[in-house]
LOMIFI-682055 format. One record per residue (C-alpha): residue in three letters; x, y, z. Coordinates in nm, 2 decimals. Example, Ala and Ser with C-alpha at 12.3 -4.5 7.8 and 13.67 -1.06 7.14 Angstrom:
2
resn  x  y  z
ALA  1.23  -0.45  0.78 .
SER  1.37  -0.11  0.71 .
% end
This chain:
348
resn  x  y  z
UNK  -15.81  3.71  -15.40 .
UNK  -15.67  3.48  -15.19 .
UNK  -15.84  3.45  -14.79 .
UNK  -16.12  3.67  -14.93 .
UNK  -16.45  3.50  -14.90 .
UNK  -16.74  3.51  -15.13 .
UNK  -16.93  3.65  -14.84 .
UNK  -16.71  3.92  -14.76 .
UNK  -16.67  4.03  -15.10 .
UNK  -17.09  4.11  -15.09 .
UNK  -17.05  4.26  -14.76 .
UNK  -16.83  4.50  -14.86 .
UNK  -17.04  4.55  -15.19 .
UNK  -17.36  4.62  -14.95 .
UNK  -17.17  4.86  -14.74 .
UNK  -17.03  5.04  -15.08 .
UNK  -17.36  5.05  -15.16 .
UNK  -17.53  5.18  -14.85 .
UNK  -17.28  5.45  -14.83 .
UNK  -17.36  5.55  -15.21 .
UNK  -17.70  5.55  -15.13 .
UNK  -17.65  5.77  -14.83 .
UNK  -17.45  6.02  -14.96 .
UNK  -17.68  6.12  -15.23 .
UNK  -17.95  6.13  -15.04 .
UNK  -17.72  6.39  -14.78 .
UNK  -17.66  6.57  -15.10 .
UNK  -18.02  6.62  -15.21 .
UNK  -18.10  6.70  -14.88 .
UNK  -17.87  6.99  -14.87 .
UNK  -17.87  7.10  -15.19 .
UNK  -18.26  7.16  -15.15 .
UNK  -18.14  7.30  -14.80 .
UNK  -17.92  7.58  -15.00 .
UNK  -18.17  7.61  -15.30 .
UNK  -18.40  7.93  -15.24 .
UNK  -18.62  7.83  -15.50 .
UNK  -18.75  7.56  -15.30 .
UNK  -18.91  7.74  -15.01 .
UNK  -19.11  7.97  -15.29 .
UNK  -19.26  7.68  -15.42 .
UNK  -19.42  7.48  -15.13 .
UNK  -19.49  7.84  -15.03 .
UNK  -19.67  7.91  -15.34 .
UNK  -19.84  7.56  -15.36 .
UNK  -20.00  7.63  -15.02 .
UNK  -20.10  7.95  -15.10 .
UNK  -20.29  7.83  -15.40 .
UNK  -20.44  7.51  -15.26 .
UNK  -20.59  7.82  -15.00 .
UNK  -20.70  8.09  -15.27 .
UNK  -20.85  7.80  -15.46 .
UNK  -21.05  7.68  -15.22 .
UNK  -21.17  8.04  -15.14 .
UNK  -21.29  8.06  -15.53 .
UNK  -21.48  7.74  -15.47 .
UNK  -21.32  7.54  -15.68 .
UNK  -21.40  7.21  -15.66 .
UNK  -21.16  6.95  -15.53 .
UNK  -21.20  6.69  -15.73 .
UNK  -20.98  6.95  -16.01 .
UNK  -20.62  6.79  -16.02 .
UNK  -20.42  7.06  -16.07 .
UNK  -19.99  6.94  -16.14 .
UNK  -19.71  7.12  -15.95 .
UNK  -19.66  7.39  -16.22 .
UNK  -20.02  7.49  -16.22 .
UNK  -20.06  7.52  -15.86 .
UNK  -19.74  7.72  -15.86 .
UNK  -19.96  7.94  -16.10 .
UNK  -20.23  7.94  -15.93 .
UNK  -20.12  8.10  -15.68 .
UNK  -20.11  8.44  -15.87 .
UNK  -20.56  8.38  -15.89 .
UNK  -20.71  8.70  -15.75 .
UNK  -21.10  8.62  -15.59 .
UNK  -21.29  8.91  -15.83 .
UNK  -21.50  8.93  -15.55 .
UNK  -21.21  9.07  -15.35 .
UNK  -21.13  9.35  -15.67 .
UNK  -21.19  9.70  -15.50 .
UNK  -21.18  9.87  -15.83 .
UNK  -21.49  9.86  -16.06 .
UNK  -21.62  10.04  -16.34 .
UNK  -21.76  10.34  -16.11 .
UNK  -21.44  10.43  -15.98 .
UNK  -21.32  10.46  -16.39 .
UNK  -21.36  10.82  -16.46 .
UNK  -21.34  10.96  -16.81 .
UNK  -21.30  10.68  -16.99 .
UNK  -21.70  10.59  -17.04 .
UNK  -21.67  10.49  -17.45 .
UNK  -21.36  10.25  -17.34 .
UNK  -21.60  10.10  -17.06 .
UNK  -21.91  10.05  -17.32 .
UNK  -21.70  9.92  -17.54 .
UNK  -21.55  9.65  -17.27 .
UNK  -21.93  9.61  -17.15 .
UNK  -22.00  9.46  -17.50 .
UNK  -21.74  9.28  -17.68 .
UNK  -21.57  9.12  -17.36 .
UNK  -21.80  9.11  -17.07 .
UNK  -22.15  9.03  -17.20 .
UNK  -22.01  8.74  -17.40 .
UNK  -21.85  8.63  -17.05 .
UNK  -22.16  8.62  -16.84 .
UNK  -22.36  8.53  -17.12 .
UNK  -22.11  8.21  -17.23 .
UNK  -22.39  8.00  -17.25 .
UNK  -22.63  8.17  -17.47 .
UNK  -22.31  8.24  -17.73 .
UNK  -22.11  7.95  -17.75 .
UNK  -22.29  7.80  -18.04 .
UNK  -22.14  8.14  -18.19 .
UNK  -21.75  8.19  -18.32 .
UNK  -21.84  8.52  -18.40 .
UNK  -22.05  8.61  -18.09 .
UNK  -21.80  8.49  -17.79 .
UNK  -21.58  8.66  -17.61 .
UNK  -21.23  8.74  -17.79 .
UNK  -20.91  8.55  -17.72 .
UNK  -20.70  8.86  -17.69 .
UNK  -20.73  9.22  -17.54 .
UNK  -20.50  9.52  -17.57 .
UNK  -20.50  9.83  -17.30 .
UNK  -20.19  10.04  -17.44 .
UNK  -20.12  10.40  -17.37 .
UNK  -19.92  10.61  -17.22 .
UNK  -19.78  10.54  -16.82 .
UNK  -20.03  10.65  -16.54 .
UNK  -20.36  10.66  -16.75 .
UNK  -20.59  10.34  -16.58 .
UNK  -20.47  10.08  -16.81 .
UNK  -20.44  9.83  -16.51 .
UNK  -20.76  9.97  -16.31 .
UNK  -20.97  9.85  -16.62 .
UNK  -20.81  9.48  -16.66 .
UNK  -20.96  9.47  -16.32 .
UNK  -21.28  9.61  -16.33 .
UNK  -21.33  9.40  -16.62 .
UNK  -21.25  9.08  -16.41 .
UNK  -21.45  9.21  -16.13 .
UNK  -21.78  9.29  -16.33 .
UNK  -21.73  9.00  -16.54 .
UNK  -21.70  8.75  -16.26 .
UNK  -21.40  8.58  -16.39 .
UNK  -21.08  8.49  -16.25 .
UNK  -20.85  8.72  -16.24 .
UNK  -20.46  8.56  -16.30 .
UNK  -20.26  8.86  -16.23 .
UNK  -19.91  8.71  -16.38 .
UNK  -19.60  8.76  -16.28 .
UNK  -19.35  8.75  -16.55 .
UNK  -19.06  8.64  -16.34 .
UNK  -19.31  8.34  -16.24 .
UNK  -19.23  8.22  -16.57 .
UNK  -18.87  8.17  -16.55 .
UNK  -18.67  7.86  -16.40 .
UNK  -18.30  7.79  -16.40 .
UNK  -18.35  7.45  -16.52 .
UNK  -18.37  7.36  -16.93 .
UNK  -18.72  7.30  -16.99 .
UNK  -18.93  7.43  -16.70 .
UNK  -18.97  7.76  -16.80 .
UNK  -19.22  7.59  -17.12 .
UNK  -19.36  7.37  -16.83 .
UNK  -19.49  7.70  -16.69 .
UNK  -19.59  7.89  -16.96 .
UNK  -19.80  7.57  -17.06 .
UNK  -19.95  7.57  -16.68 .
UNK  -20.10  7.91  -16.74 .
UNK  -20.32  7.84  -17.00 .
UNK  -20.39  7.45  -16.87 .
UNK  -20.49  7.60  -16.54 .
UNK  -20.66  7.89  -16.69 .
UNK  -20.93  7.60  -16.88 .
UNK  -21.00  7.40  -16.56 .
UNK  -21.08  7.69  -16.39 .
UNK  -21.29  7.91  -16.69 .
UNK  -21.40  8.16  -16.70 .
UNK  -21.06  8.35  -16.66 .
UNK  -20.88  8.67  -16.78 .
UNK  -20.49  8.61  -16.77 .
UNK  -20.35  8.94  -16.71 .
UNK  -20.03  9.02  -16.80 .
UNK  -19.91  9.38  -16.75 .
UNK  -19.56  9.52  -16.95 .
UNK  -19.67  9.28  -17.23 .
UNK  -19.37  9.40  -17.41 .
UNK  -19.12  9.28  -17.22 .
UNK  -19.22  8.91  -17.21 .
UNK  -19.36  8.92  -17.58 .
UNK  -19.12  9.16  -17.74 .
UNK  -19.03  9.14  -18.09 .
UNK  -18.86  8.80  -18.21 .
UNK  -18.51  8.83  -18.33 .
UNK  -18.19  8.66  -18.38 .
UNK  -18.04  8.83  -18.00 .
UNK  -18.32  8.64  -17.81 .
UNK  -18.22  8.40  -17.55 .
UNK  -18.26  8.02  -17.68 .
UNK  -18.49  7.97  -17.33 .
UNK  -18.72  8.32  -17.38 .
UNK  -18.76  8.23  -17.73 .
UNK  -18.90  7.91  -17.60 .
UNK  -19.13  8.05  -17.41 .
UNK  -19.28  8.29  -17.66 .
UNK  -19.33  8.00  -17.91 .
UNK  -19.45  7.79  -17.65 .
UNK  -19.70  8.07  -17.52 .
UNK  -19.84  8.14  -17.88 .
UNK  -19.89  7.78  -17.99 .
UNK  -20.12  7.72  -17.69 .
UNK  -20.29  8.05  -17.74 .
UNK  -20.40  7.94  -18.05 .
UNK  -20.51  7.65  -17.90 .
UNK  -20.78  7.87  -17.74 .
UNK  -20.95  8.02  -18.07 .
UNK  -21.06  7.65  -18.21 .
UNK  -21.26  7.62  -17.90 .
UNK  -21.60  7.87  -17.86 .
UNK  -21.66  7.70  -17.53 .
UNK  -21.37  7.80  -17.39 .
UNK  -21.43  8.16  -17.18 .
UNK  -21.06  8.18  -17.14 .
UNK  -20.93  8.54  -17.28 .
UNK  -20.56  8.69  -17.24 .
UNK  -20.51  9.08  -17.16 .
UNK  -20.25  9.28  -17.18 .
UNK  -20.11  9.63  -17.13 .
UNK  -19.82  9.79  -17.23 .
UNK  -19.68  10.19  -17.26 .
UNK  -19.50  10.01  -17.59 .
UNK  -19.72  9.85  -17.84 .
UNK  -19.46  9.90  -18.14 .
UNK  -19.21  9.67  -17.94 .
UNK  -19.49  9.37  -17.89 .
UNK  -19.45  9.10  -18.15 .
UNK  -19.65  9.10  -18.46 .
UNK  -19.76  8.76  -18.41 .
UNK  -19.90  8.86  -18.04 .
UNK  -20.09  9.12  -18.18 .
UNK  -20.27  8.94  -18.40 .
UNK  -20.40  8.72  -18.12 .
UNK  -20.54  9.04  -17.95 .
UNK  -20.81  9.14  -18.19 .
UNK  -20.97  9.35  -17.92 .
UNK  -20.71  9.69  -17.90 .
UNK  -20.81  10.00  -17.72 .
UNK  -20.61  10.29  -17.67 .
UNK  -20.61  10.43  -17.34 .
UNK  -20.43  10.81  -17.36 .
UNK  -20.39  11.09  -17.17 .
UNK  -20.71  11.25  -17.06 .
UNK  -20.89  11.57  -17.22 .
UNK  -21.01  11.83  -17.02 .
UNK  -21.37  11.73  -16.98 .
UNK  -21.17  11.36  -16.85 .
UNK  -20.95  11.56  -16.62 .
UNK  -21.25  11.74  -16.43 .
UNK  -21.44  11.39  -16.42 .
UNK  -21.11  11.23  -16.24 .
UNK  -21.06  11.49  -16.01 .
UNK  -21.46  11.50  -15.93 .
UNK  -21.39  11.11  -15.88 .
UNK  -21.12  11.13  -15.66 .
UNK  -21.25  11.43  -15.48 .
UNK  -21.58  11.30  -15.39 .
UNK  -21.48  11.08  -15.07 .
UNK  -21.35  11.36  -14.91 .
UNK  -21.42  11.71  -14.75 .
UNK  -21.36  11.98  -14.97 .
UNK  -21.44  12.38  -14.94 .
UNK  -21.67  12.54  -15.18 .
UNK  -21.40  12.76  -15.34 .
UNK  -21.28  12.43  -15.48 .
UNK  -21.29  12.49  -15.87 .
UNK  -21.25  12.12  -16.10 .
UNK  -21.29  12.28  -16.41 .
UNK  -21.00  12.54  -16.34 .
UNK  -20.80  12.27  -16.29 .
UNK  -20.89  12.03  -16.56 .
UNK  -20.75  12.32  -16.77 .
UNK  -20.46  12.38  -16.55 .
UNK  -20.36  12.02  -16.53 .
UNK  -20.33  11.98  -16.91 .
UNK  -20.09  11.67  -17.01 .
UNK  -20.09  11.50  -16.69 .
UNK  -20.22  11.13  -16.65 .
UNK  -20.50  10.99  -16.41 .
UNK  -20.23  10.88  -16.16 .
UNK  -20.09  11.22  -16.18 .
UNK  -20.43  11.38  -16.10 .
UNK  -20.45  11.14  -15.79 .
UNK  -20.15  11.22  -15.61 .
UNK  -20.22  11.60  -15.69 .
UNK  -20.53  11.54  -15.50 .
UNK  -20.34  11.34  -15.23 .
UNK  -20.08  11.58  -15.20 .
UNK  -20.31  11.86  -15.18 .
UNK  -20.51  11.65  -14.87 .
UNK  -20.14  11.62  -14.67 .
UNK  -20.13  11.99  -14.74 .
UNK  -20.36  12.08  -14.47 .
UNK  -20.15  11.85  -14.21 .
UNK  -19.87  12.12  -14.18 .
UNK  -20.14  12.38  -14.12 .
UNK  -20.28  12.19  -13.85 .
UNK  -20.29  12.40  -13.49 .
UNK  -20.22  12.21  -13.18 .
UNK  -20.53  12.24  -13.00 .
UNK  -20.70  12.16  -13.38 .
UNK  -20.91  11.85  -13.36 .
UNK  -21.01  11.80  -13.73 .
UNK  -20.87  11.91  -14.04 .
UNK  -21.01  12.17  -14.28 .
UNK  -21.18  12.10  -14.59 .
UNK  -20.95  12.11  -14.91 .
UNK  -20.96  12.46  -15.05 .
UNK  -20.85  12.55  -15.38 .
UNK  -20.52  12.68  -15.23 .
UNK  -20.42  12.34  -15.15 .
UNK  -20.47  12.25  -15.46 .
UNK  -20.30  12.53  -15.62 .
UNK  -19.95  12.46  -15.40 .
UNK  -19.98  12.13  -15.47 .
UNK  -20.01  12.12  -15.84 .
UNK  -19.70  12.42  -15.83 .
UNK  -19.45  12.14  -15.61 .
UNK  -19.56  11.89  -15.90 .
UNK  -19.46  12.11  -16.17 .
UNK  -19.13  12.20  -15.98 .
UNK  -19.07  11.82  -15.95 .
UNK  -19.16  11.76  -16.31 .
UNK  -18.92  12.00  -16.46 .
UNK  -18.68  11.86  -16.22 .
UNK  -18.70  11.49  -16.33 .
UNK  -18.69  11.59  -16.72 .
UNK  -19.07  11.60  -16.75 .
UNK  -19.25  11.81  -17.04 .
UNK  -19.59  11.89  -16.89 .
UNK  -19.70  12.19  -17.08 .
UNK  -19.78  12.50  -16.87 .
UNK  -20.16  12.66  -16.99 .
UNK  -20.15  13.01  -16.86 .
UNK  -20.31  13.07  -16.55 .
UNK  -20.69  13.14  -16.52 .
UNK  -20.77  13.37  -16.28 .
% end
């Protein structure tokens, strides 16, 4: 190294380094350019720092990265347009609800002394598809006056190793700094299916990582933090789940006594003719769901549109006719799509 002078040997050195040093930070700063991901999460963040401070949670509550990514699935129950009123038919599910879940919510104080008189951990809603499974998770929230954490499965994965448990763990961290709080999780099955030697290393992860802090919310009365779930599946749900959700209730399809309460229910917000008969069509409706009783309602309302005259200015009641065509089209569409409603003979 001949002509080569200590000093310009560390110049060059400081240059190779400024250069290193530049070029990774151009390569973060592009790669976080191209990443999707990373527009989702300052998204999210700022939408939880906002729904947070809505719910009046104080500020002084640090909340980590993951937990505010979380958080931003929070629902206000004072924002919860479905309560138990708008439930129809499903009265002894309700009482039930009132007594094991949210009486030892509002009433945390007097029972935490109690392991046997708090709230449970775990709560079930399974049935079949269509029946109000969802509508009561919320009214439950919503009479309660809990948070509701409506959670997203897909919130729960990450394409880096690791963050996925990160995540799951934020659910149930955030869930105790902000008791009392119902974590909702609808299509239980498909996050907490049965275990076996198929899973994916990362989703097995997850479901040990989710039980193991579950648990950690039974050695605690003080804690108001209960998980609910719902499912059309309980058969593919993992055994070891369902033994953290003590509390099951089966919500089916509706009798016909149910039936002529839901359609009453749905019915009684709008103008409908005296010729309108809800028992005949409890009976005629046998086998179909409470959502299925909703958009026969519905569809029965648009009827009257295509009988509307020009110089009409307000639509006619719904008459049983309406009713009638549309519960026909839903039949024809049922049979269509593979459906097995069952046909009662008609009732005139």
């Amino acid at each position: 190294m001949d002509g080569v002078t200590r000093g310009e040997v560390l110049g060059l050195v400081v240059r190779l380094a400024a250069v290193t040093t530049l070029s990774y930070f151009t390569m973060k700063i592009l790669v976080d350019a191209l990443d999707p991901t990373k527009k989702q999460k300052i998204a999210a963040q700022k939408r939880a720092q906002q729904i947070l401070s809505s719910l009046g949670i104080p500020s002084d509550i640090n909340l980590t990265e993951y937990e505010l990514l979380i958080a931003s699935q929070l629902v206000d129950p004072s924002t919860i347009t479905v309560g138990f009123e708008d439930i129809a038919g499903l009265e002894q599910i309700v009482t039930e609800l009132r007594q094991t879940v949210i009486l030892p919510i509002q009433k945390r104080d007097l029972f935490c002394s109690s392991a046997l008189m708090s709230a449970p951990k775990g709560v079930l809603l399974h049935g079949p598809p269509g029946c109000g499974k969802t509508m009561i998770a919320k009214a439950t929230a919503r009479e309660a006056g809990a948070r509701f954490l409506n959670l997203d499965i897909s919130s729960l994965t990450d394409k880096w190793y690791g963050e996925s448990q990160k995540l799951a763990g934020a659910v149930f961290t955030l869930a105790t700094k902000i008791q009392p709080c119902i974590i909702f999780i609808d299509e239980i099955d498909s996050l907490l299916r049965v275990r076996d030697q198929h899973d994916h290393e990362a989703t097995a992860m997850i479901k040990a990582q989710f039980m193991q802090l579950w648990d950690g919310l039974t050695t605690d009365n003080s804690c108001t933090v209960l998980v609910m779930g719902a499912t059309n599946r309980p058969n593919d749900v993992d055994k070891a789940i369902l033994r953290r959700m003590p509390a099951t209730f089966r919500v089916g399809l509706p009798s016909a006594e149910q039936r002529r309460s839901i359609l009453t229910t749905v019915l009684r917000m709008e103008v409908i003719s005296d010729c309108v008969d809800t028992w005949r069509l409890a009976k005629l409706t046998e086998g179909f769901s409470g959502s299925d009783l909703r958009e026969l309602c519905r569809s029965a309302a648009v009827c009257r549109v295509y009988q509307l005259k020009e110089d009409q200015e307000k639509l006619d009641p719904i008459n049983m006719e309406d009713l009638l065509t549309a519960l026909a089209k839903m039949r024809e569409s049922k049979i269509e799509c593979g459906g097995s409603i069952p046909r009662p003979p008609d009732l005139d």
